[in-house]
C-alpha positions as CSV (number, residue, x, y, z in Angstrom):
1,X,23.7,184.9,93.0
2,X,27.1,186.0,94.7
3,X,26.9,189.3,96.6
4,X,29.0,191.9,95.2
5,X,27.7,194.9,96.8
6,X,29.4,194.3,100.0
7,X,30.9,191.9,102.7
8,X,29.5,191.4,106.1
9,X,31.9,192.5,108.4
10,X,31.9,193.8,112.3
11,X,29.0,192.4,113.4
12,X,28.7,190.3,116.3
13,X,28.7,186.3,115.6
14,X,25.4,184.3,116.9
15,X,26.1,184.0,121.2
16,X,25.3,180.2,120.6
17,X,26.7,177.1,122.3
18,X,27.9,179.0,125.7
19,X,27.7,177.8,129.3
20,X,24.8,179.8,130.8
21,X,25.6,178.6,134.3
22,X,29.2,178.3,134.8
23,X,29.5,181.7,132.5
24,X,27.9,183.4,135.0
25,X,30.7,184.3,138.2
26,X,28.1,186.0,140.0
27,X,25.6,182.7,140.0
28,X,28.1,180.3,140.2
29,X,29.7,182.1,143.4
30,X,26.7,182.5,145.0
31,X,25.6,179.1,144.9
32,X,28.8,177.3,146.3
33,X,28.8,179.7,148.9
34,X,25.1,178.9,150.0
35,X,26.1,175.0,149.6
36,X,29.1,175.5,151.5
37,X,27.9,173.5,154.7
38,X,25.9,171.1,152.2
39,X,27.6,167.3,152.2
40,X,30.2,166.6,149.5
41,X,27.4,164.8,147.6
42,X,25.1,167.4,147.4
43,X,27.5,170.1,146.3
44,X,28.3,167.6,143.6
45,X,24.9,166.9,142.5
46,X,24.1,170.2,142.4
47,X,26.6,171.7,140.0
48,X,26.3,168.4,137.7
49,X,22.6,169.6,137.6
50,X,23.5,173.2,136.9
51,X,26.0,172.7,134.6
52,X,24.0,170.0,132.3
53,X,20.9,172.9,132.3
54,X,22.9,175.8,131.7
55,X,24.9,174.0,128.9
56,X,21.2,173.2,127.6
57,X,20.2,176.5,128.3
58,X,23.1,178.1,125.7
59,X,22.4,175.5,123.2
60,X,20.7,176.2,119.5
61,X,18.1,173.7,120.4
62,X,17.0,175.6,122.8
63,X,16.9,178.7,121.3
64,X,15.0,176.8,118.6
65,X,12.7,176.1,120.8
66,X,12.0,179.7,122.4
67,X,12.0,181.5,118.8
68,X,9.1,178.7,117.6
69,X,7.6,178.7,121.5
70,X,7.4,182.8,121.4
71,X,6.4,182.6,117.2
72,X,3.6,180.5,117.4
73,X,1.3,181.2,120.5
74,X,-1.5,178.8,122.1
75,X,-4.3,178.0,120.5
76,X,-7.6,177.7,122.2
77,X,-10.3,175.1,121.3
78,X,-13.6,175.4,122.5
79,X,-15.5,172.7,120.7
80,X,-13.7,169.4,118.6
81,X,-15.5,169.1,115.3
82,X,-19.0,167.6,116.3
83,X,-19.7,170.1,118.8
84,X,-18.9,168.7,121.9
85,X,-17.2,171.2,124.1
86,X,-13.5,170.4,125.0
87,X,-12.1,173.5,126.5
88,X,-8.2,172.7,125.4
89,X,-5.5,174.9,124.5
90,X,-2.9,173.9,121.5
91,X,0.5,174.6,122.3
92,X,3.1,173.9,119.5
93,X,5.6,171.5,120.3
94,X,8.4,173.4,121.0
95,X,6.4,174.3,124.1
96,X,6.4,171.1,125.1
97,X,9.8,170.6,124.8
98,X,10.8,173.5,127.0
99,X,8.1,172.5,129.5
100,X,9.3,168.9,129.2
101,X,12.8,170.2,129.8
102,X,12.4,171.9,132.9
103,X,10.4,169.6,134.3
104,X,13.1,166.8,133.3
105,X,15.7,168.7,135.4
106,X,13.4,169.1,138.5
107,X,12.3,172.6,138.8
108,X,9.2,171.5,140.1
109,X,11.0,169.7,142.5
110,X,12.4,172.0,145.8
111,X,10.3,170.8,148.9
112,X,11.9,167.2,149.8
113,X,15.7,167.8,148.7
114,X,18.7,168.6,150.6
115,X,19.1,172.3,149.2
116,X,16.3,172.0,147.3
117,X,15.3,175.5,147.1
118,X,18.6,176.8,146.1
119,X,19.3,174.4,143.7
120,X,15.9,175.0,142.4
121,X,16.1,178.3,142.2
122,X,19.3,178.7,140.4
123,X,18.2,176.0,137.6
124,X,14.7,178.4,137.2
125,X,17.3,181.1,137.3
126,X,19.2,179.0,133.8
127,X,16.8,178.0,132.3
128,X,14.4,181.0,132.2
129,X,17.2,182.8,129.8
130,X,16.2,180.2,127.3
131,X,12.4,181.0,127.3
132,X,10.4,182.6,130.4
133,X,7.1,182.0,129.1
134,X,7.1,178.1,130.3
135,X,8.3,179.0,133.2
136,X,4.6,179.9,134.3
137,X,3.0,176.2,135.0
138,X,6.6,175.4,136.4
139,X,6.3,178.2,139.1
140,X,3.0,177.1,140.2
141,X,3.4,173.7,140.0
142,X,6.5,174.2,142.6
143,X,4.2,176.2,144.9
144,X,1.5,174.6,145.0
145,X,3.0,172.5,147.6
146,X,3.0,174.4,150.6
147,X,-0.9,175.1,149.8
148,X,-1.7,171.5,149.6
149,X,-0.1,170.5,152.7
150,X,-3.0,172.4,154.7
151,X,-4.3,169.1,153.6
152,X,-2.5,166.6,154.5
153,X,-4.3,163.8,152.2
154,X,-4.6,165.7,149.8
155,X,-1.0,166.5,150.1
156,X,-0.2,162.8,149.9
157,X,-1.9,162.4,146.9
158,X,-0.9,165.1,144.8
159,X,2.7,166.2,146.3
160,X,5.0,163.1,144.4
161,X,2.9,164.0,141.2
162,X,3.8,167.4,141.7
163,X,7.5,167.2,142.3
164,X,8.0,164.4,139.5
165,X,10.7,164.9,137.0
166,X,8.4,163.7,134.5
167,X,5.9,165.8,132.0
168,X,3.0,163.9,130.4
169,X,0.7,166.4,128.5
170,X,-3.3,165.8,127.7
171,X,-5.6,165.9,129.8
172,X,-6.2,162.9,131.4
173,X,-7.2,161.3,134.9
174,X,-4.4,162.3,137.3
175,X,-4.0,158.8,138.8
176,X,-2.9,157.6,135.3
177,X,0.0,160.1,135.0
178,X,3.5,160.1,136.0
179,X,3.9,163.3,136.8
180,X,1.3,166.7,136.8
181,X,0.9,170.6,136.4
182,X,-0.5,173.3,138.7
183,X,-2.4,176.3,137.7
184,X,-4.3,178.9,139.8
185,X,-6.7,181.3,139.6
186,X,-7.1,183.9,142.0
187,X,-8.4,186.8,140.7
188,X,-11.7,187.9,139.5
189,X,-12.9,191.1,137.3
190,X,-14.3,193.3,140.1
191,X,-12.0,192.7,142.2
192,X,-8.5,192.0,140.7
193,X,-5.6,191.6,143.7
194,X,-8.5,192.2,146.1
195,X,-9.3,188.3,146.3
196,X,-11.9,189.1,149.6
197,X,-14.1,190.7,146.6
198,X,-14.7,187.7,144.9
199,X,-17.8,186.4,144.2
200,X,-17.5,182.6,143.0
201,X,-19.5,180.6,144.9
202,X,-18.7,177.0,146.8
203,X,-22.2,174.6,147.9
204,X,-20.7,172.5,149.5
205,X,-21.6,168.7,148.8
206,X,-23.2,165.8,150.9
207,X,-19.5,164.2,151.1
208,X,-16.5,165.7,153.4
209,X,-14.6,168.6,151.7
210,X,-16.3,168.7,148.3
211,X,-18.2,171.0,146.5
212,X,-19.9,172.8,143.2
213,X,-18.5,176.3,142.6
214,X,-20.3,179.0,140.4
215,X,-18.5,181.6,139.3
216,X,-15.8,183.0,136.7
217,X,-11.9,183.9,137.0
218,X,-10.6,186.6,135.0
219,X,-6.9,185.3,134.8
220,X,-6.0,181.7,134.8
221,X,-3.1,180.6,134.4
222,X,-1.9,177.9,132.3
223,X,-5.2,176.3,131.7
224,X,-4.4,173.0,130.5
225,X,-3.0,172.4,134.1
226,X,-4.5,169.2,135.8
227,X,-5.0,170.6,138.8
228,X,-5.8,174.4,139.8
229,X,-6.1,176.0,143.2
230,X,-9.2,178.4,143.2
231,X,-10.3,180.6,145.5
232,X,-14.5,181.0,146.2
233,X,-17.1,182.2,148.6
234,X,-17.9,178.9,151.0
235,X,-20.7,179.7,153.7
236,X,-17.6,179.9,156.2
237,X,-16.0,182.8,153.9
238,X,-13.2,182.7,151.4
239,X,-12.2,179.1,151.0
240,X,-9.5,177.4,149.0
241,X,-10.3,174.7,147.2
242,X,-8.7,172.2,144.3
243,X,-10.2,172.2,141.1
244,X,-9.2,169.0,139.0
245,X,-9.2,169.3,135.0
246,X,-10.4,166.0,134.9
247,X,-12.3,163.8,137.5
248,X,-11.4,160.4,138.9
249,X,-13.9,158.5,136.7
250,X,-12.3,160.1,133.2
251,X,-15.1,162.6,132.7
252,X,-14.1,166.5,132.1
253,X,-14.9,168.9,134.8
254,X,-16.9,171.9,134.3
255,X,-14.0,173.8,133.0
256,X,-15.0,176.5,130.4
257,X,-12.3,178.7,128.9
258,X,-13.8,182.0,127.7
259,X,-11.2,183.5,125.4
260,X,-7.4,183.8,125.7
261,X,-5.7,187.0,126.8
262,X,-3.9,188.6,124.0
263,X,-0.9,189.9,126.8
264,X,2.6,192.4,125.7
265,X,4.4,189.6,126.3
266,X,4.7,185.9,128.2
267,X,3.5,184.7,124.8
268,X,4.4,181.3,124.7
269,X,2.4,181.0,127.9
270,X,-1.6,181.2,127.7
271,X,-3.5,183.0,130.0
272,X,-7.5,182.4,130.6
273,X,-10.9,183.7,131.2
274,X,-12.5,181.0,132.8
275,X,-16.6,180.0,134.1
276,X,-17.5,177.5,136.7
277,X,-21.4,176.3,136.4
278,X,-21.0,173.2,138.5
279,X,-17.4,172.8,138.9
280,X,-16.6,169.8,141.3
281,X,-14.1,171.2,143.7
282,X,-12.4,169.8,146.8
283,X,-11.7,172.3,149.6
284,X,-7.9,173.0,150.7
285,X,-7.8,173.8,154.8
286,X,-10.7,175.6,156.5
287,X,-13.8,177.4,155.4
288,X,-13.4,180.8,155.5
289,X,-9.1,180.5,156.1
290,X,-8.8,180.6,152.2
291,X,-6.1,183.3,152.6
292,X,-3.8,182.2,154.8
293,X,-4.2,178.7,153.3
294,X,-2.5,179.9,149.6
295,X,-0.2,182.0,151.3
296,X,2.5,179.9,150.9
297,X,2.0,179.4,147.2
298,X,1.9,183.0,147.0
299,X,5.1,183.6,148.7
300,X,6.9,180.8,147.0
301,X,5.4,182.7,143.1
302,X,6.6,186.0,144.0
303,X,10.3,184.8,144.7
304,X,9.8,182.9,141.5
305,X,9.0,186.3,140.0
306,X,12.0,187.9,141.7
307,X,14.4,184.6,140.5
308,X,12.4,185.6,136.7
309,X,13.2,188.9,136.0
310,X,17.4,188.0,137.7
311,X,17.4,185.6,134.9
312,X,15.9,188.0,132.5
313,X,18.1,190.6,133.3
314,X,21.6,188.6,133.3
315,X,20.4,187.1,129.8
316,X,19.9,191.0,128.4
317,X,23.4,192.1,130.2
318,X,25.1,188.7,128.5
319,X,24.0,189.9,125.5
320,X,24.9,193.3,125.3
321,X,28.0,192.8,126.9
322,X,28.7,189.8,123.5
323,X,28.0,192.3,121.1
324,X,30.1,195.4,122.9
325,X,33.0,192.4,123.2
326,X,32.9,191.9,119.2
327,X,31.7,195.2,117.3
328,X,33.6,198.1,117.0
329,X,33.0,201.6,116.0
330,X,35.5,204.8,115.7
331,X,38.7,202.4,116.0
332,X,38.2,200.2,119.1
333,X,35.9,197.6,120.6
334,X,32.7,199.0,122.0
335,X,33.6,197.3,125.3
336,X,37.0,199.1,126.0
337,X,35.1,202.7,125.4
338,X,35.0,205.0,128.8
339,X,31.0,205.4,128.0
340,X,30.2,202.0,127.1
341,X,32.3,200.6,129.7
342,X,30.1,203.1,131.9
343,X,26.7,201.8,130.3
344,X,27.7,198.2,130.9
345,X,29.2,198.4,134.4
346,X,26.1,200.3,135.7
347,X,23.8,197.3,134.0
348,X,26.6,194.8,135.4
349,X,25.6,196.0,138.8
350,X,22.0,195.5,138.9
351,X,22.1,192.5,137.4
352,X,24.7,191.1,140.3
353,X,22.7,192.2,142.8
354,X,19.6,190.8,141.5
355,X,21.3,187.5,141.1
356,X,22.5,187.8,145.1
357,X,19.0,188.6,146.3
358,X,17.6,186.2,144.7
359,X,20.0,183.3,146.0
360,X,19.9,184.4,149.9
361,X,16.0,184.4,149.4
362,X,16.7,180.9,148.3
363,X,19.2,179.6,151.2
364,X,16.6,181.0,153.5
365,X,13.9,178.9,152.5
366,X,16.2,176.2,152.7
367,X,17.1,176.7,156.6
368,X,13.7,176.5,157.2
369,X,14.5,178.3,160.8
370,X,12.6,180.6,163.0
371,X,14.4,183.3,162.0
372,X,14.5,182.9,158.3
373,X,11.1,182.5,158.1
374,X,10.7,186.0,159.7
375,X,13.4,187.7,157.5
376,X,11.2,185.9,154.4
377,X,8.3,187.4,155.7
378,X,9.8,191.2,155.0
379,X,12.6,190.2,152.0
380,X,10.1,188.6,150.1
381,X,7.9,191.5,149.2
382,X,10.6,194.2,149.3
383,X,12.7,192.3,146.7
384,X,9.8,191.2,144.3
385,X,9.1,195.1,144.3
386,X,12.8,196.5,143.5
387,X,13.8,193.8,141.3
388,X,11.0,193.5,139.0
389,X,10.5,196.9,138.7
390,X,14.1,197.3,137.9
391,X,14.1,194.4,135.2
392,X,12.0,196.9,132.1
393,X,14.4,199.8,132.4
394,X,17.5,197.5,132.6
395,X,16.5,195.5,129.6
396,X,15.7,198.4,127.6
397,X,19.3,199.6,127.8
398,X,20.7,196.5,127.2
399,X,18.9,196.9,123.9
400,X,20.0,200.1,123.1
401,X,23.4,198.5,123.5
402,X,22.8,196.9,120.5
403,X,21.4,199.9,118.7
404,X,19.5,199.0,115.8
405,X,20.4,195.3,115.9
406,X,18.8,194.9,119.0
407,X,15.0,196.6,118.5
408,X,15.4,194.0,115.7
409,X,13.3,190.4,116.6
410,X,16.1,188.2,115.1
411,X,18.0,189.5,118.8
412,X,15.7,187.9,120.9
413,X,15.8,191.3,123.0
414,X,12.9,192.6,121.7
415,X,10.9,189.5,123.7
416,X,13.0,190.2,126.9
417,X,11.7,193.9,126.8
418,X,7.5,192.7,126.3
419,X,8.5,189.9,129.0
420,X,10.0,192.5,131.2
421,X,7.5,194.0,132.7
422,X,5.0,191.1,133.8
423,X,6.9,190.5,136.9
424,X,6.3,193.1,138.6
425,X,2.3,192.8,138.1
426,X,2.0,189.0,138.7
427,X,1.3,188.1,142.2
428,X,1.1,191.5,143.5
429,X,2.0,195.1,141.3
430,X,4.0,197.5,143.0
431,X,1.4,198.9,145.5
432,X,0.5,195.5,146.5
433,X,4.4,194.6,147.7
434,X,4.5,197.6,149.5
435,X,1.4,197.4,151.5
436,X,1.9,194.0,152.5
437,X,6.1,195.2,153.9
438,X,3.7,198.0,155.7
439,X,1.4,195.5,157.3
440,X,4.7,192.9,158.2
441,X,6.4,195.9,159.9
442,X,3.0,197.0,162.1
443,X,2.2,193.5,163.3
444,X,5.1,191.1,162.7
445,X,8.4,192.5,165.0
446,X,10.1,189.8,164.4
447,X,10.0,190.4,160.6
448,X,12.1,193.6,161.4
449,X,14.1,192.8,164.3
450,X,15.1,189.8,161.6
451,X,15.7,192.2,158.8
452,X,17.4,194.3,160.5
453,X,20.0,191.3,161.5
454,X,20.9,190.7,158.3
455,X,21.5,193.9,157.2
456,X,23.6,194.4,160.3
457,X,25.9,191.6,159.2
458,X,27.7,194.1,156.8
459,X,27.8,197.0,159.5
460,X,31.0,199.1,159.3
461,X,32.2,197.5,155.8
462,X,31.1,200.3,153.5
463,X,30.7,204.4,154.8
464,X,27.6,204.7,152.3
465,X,26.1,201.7,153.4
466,X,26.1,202.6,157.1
467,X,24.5,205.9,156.2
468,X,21.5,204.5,154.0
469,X,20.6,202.1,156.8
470,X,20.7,205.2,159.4
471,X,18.3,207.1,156.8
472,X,16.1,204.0,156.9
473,X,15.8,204.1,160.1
474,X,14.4,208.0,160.1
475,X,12.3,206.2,157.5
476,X,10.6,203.3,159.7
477,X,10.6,205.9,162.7
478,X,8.6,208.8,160.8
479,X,5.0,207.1,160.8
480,X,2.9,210.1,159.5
481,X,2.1,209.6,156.1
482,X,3.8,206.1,156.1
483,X,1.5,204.5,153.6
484,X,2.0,207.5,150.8
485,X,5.8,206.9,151.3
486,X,5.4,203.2,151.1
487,X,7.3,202.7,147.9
488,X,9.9,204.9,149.2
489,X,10.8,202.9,152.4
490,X,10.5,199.2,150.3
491,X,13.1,200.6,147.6
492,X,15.1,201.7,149.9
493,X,14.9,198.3,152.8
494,X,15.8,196.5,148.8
495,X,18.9,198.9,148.2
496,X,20.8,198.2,151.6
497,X,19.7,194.6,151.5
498,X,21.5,194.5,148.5
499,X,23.8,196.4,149.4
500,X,24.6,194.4,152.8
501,X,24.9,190.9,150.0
502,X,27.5,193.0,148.0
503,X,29.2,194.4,150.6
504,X,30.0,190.9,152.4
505,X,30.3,188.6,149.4
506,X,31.0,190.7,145.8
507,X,34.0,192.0,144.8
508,X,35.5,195.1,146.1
509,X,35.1,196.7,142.8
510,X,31.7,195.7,143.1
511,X,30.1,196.5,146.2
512,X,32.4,200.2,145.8
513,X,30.5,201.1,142.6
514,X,27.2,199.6,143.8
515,X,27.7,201.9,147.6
516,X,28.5,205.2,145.8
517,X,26.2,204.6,143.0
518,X,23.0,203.3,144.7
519,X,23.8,204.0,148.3
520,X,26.0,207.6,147.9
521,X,23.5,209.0,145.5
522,X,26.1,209.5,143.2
523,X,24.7,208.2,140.3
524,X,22.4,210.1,137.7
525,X,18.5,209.1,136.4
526,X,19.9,206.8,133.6
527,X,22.6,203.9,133.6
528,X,25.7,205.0,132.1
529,X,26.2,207.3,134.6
530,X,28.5,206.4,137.5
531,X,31.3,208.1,138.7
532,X,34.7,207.6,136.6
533,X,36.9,207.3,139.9
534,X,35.1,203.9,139.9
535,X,37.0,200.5,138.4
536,X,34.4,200.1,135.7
537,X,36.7,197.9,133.8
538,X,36.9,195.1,136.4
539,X,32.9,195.4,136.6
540,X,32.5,195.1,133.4
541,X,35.3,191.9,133.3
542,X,33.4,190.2,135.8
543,X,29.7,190.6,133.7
544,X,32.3,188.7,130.7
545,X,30.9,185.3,130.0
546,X,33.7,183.2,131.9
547,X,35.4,180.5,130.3
């Protein structure tokens, strides 16, 4: 029947077919200035790779793909139909697309490339606007690497399955697969992020390095994995060890999923209770060193969950900043009005220097010096703190921008707002990241002195900036009561970090409205709120998808 009611009219048309990467003037800037002492080759390479994923990333396939990823959620199977237990979890295909996808365009792949890391990162960084949920097994299969090479056999063995660009799913004997998945599970339910509480245990076996664990993990993650890191009691203390999905000889290891975590968000992605009764293990580094042997994996999953909620928050400012472009209200575009301008400029600026963070963490892994290493130790924490925690409050703006039509499902915000907050819990809550940047800065100088550097780089540039760095200072100098004041200190080592990025790289419009907003205090409790002496329009023009 044809409508005669009404016509459609000023609404926004479907932000489909775009370029996710070379749109993005923030991202793309960053990265040829971290490649700029990269070979010719490389540089090439690199934005060939970008380009081709962020064109993929914008496409209607794979938006397809997250609406029936996010739409239909895994599946677990305990038992097949005669009663034989089977412990698998049924993922509809669009999963496997996605998974197969990033997998294809080497995001498990970071540890052996010339700018691996950076080029890495800025792919997870695309491609995570098109569905963050797979982005789970990705992270962990990239980090598992460091972990294994405690090992170095076991490193040989499973590192070029690891950092294959191919994705086989099912289960099967790891020697028969191209290419594999990581999961991990860490925690248990008395003790949570307190891992030394655990009480899984490890017997060890008559041959070298294996053993039976007993035992339970109260989050696993991404269950039908191949391989999972673990960590258990050993008679030498808290050990890590590898547990395998399925053994060398074909047979299923001990492997029983309890239930399936019905989360807020990160739906796509399944979560597990697991049991061990006779799990087969094989031990990762020393007996009792099981800390300091995953340390590396956890440092390489909490920039992952920094480089997560960037992408989440530049996908929420691209699409309010689409609709603002194309809907108008009370005679002009929503973008060219003083208090949307405002509202958008203020979410422009977070998102920018989320998106710089997150590539100078990058760069540093990728030097691989001394001195990086230290300013890792200290930048890592402090960033997956602030930026995570400022991914929720951004997103829900960005869907206010779209009023009505954005609290709507058919958005897509509405997932960006439930996948918002798990960042900032995975790998460490809030607490967490601050207690460890305590511990760095009372037995790891060079962490500071390193820090410290960096920030210095910008020294002079920006009145505001000079004058937050001298109030952290008084900060780091006042010990009494440090750990109370903990969060304080991290947000504001973030802040001038970010503001130090800005300040050298950004434009001047920029790094001024970033300085007086975040830095000069002048700024109010909501976004929308910066000064109007700023240039909010050349903000806001930057934010614009380019092209």
């Amino acid at each position: 029947m044809a409508a005669t009611t009404h016509t459609v009219s000023n609404q926004a048309p479907p932000l489909v077919g775009y370029e996710v990467y070379l749109g993005d003037r923030a991202l793309t800037e960053g990265v040829e200035r971290h490649l700029a002492d990269a070979a010719p080759g490389v540089r090439d390479e690199v934005r060939r790779e970008l380009t081709d994923l962020g064109r993929a990333a914008g496409s209607a396939q794979a938006q397809r793909w997250a609406r029936e990823a996010d739409g239909n959620p895994p599946v677990l199977r305990t038992h097949d139909r005669y009663g034989h237990r089977i412990d698998e979890v049924e993922f509809h295909p669009a999963w496997h697309r996605l998974l197969g996808h990033a997998v294809g365009a080497g995001l498990t792949d970071a540890w052996g490339r010339p700018s691996g890391h950076l080029r890495r990162t800025a792919g997870f960084f695309v491609w995570s606007q098109a569905e963050a949920g797979h982005g789970c097994p990705v992270s962990m299969t990239h980090a598992a690497v460091p972990a294994l090479r405690a090992d170095p056999e076991l490193a040989a063995q499973w590192e070029p399955l690891l950092t294959a660009h191919v994705y086989e799913e099912g289960l099967r004997p790891p020697a028969d697969k191209a290419g594999v998945l990581f999961g991990m599970a860490m925690t248990e339910k008395q003790g949570g992020s307190d891992v030394r509480a655990n009480t899984t245990s490890a017997v060890a076996l008559d041959a070298s390095g294996e053993y039976l664990l007993t035992g339970h993990k109260w989050f696993c993650s991404a269950p039908m994995s191949d391989g999972f890191l673990v960590l258990a009691q050993a008679p030498g203390g808290l050990t890590c060890f590898l547990v395998p999905r399925v053994l060398p000889d074909g047979t299923r290891n001990a492997f029983a999923v309890q239930r399936l975590k019905e989360k807020l968000g990160n739906r796509s992605n399944a979560s597990a209770e697991i049991e061990f009764d006779g799990t087969w293990a094989r031990r990762v580094g020393e007996e009792g060193r099981g800390v300091r042997t995953v340390i590396g994996m956890v440092a390489a999953t909490r920039m992952d969950c920094v480089t997560g909620s960037a992408a989440l928050m530049r996908q929420a400012l691209t699409q309010a900043v689409h609709h603002a472009e194309h809907r108008s209200a009370f005679g002009a575009p929503l973008i060219d009005q003083p208090l949307m301008r405002n509202v958008l400029a203020d979410l422009a600026l977070e998102s920018e220097a989320a998106t710089a963070l997150t590539l100078r963490l990058a760069a540093a892994s990728d030097a691989g010096t001394e001195q990086e290493r230290a300013f890792l130790r200290l930048a890592v924490p402090a960033a997956k703190y602030w930026v995570t925690k400022r991914c929720t409050p951004m997103v829900a703006e960005a869907l206010e921008c779209l009023g009505g039509n954005g609290y709507v499902e058919e958005s897509g915000l509405p997932r960006l707002l439930r996948e918002s907050p798990v960042n900032s819990i995975w790998e460490g809550s809030g607490n967490v990241q601050s207690l460890d940047v305590l511990r760095a800065l009372q037995r790891e100088p060079r962490a500071l002195n390193a820090f410290l550097r960096e920030i210095g780089l910008a020294r002079g540039a920006d009145h505001r900036l000079d004058a937050a760095v001298r109030e952290l200072f008084t900060e780091l100098a006042d010990l009494e009561g440090i750990e109370g004041r903990a969060r304080r200190v991290v947000e504001r080592m973030a802040l001038v970090l970010q503001g130090s990025l800005l300040v050298r790289f950004a434009p001047s419009q920029v790094a001024d409205a970033f300085c007086a907003s975040r830095l000069g205090g002048d700024w109010g409790s909501a976004f929308g709120t910066l000064p109007n002496t700023l240039d909010l329009a050349a903000v806001v023009a930057r934010a614009r998808i380019a092209g």
